[in-house]
N, C-alpha and C positions, 0 to 999 in steps of 0.2 A: 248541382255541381257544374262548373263551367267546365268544358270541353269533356264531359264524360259520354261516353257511347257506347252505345248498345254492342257487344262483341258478336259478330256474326259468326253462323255456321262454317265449317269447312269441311273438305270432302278433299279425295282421292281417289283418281280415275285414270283409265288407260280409254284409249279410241283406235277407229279407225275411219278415215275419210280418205271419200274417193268422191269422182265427179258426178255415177250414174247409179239413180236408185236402183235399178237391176242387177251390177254388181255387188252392192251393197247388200241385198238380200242373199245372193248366192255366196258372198264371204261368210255372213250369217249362218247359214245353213250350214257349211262347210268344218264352222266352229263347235255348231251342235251339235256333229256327227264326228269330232272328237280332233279336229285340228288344233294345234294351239294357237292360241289368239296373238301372242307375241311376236310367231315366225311369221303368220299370216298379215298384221300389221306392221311388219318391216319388210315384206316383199307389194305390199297395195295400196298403203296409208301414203297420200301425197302430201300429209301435215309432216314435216321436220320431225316431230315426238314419236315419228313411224320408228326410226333407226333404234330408237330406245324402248320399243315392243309397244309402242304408243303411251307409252305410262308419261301421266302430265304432272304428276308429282301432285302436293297438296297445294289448293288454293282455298278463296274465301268464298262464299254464298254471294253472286251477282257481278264475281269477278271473269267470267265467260260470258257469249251471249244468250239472248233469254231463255229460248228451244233447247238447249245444251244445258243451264243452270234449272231448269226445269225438270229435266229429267233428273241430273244426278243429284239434285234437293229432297225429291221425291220415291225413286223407284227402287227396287228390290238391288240389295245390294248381291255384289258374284253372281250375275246375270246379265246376260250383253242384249242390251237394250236396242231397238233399230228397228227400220231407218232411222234416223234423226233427222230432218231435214235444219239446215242452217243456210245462211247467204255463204257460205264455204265451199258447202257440196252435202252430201249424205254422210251419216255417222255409226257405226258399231260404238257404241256405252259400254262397258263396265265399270260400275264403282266398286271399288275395292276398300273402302273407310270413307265413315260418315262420323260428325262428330256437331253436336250442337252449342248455339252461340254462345 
């Protein structure tokens, strides 16, 4: 069939990005020990999507860069994944929905 294509995975994620893996780790920790991720990524996230509790809404599989679609293609979903290193800065993950192609 002409033009037909494979329909890719999509997924739904919140983050947090910031410049240094050391605060990265310490926001981590901070969440484990029962902060919420949404207040804490609207006061630390230098990504825009910080104001909105970092939630990126749905995208597609390879529609991020590759360290960031890597992880949330793969990892434990309602679990904040981190560091993440990206050419951005460092990342806090959670995906919140995964759904395949």
């Amino acid at each position: 069939m002409a033009g037909w294509r494979k329909k890719r995975a999509t997924a739904s994620a919140r983050h947090i990005l910031v410049a240094d893996k050391k605060q990265c780790e310490q926001l981590k920790a901070e969440i484990e020990n029962g902060a919420d991720f949404a207040d804490i990524a609207r006061k630390h996230s230098t990504c825009p999507s910080g104001r909105k509790g970092g939630d990126l809404g749905q995208f597609r599989e390879r529609q991020m860069v590759r360290e960031f679609n890597d992880v949330v293609f793969s990892a434990e979903l309602h679990k904040v994944h981190g560091p993440v290193k990206t050419q951005f800065g460092y990342h806090l993950i959670e995906i919140t929905d995964r759904s395949k192609g």
